[in-house]
C-alpha positions as semicolon CSV with decimal commas, in nm:
position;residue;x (nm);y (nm);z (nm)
1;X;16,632;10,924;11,236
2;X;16,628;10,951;11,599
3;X;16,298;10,940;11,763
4;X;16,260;11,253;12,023
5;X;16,105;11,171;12,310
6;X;15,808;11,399;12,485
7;X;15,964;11,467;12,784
8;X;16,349;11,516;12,924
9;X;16,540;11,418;13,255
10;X;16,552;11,776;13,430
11;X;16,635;11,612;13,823
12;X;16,683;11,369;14,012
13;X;16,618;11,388;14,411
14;X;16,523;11,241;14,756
15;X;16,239;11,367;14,880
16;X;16,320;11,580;15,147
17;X;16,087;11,664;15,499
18;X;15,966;11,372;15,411
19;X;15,902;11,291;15,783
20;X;15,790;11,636;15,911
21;X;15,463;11,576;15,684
22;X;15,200;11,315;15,545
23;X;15,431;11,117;15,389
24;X;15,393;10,815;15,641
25;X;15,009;10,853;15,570
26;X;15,035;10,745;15,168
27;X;15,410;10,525;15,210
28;X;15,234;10,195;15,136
29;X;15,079;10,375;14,815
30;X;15,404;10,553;14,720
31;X;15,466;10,302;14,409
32;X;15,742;10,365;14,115
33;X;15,594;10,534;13,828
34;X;15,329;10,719;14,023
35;X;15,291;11,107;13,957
36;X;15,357;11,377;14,203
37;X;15,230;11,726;14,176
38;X;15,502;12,041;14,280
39;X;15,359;12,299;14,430
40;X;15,564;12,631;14,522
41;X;15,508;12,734;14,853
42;X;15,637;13,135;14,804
43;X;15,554;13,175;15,204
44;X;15,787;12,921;15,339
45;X;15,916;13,078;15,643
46;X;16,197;12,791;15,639
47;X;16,273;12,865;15,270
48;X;16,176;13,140;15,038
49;X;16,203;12,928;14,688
50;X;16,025;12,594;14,870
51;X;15,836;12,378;14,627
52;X;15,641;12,157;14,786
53;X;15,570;11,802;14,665
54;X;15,180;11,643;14,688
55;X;15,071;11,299;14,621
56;X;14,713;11,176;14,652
57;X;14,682;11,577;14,830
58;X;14,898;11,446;15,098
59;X;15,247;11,670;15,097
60;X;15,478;11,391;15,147
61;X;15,779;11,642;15,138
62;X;16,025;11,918;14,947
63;X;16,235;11,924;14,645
64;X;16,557;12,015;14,871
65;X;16,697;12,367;14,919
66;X;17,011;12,339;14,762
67;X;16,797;12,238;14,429
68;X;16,488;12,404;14,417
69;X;16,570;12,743;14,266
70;X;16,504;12,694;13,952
71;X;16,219;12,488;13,914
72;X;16,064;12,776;14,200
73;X;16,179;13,033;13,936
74;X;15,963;12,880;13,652
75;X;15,652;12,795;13,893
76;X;15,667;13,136;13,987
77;X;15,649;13,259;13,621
78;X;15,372;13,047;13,601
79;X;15,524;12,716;13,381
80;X;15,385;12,464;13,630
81;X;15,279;12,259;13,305
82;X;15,661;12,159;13,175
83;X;15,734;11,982;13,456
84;X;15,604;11,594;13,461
85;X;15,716;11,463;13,864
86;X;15,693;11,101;13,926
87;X;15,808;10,846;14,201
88;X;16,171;10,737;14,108
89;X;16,275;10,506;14,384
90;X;16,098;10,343;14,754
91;X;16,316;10,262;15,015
92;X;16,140;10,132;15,374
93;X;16,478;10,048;15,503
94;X;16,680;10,402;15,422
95;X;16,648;10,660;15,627
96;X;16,383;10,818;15,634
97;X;16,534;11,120;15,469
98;X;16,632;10,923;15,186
99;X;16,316;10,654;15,187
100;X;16,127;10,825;14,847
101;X;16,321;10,969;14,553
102;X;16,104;11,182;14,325
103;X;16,228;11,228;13,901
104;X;16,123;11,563;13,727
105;X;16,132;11,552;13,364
106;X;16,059;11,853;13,134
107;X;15,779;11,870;12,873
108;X;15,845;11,881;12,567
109;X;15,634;12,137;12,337
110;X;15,407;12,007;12,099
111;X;15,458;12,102;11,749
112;X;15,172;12,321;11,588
113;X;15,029;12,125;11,335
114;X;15,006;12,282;10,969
C-alpha cells in the first residue's frame, strides 16, 4: 500500500523581480526549506494576475507572468490555504534573476474522520 503524501509538486520557479524589491534585505536569511507566503496583488499595473511572493513580510519578488494564472485564479476564489510555498534553491552567484527559486506544492485535503 502506497503511502499518500499531504501535499503535491504543483511548480517549480525562479523568483522573479527579485531585484526590483526587498529581496536583497532578507538574502542572507533566504535558507532551503523556508516558507514563503503568495499573495495576489489584483492591482498590478505591470500585470493583472501578479501574485506576489513575501518572506519574513519582505516581498522578495513574483511568481513569473507566463506562470501565474492559475495559482491567481484560485487566490482569487479565495483557496490561498492549498498552496504550501517554500524556498527551493539559493544561488549568490546566478543572476540575480535567477538567484532564489521558490517550490509550490498543493495541499492535500484531510479526510473527515468517522
Amino acid at each position: 500500500m502506497k503511502i499518500k503524501s499531504d501535499k503535491e509538486h504543483f511548480l517549480s520557479c525562479h523568483v522573479a523581480a527579485f531585484t526590483y524589491n526587498e529581496g536583497c534585505e532578507v538574502f542572507d536569511k533566504l535558507k532551503i526549506g523556508k516558507e514563503v507566503q503568495l499573495v495576489r496583488e489584483d492591482e498590478n499595473v505591470h500585470d493583472h494576475k501578479a501574485v506576489a511572493i513575501f518572506f519574513n513580510k519582505k516581498h522578495i519578488g513574483y511568481i513569473p507572468r507566463q506562470l501565474n494564472e492559475t495559482i491567481a485564479m484560485f487566490l482569487d476564489l479565495g483557496y490561498s490555504d492549498i498552496f504550501e510555498a517554500r524556498i527551493q534553491s539559493v544561488d549568490p552567484t546566478a543572476h540575480p534573476e535567477q538567484q532564489v527559486s521558490i517550490v509550490i506544492y498543493l495541499k492535500r485535503r484531510k479526510q473527515e474522520q468517522a
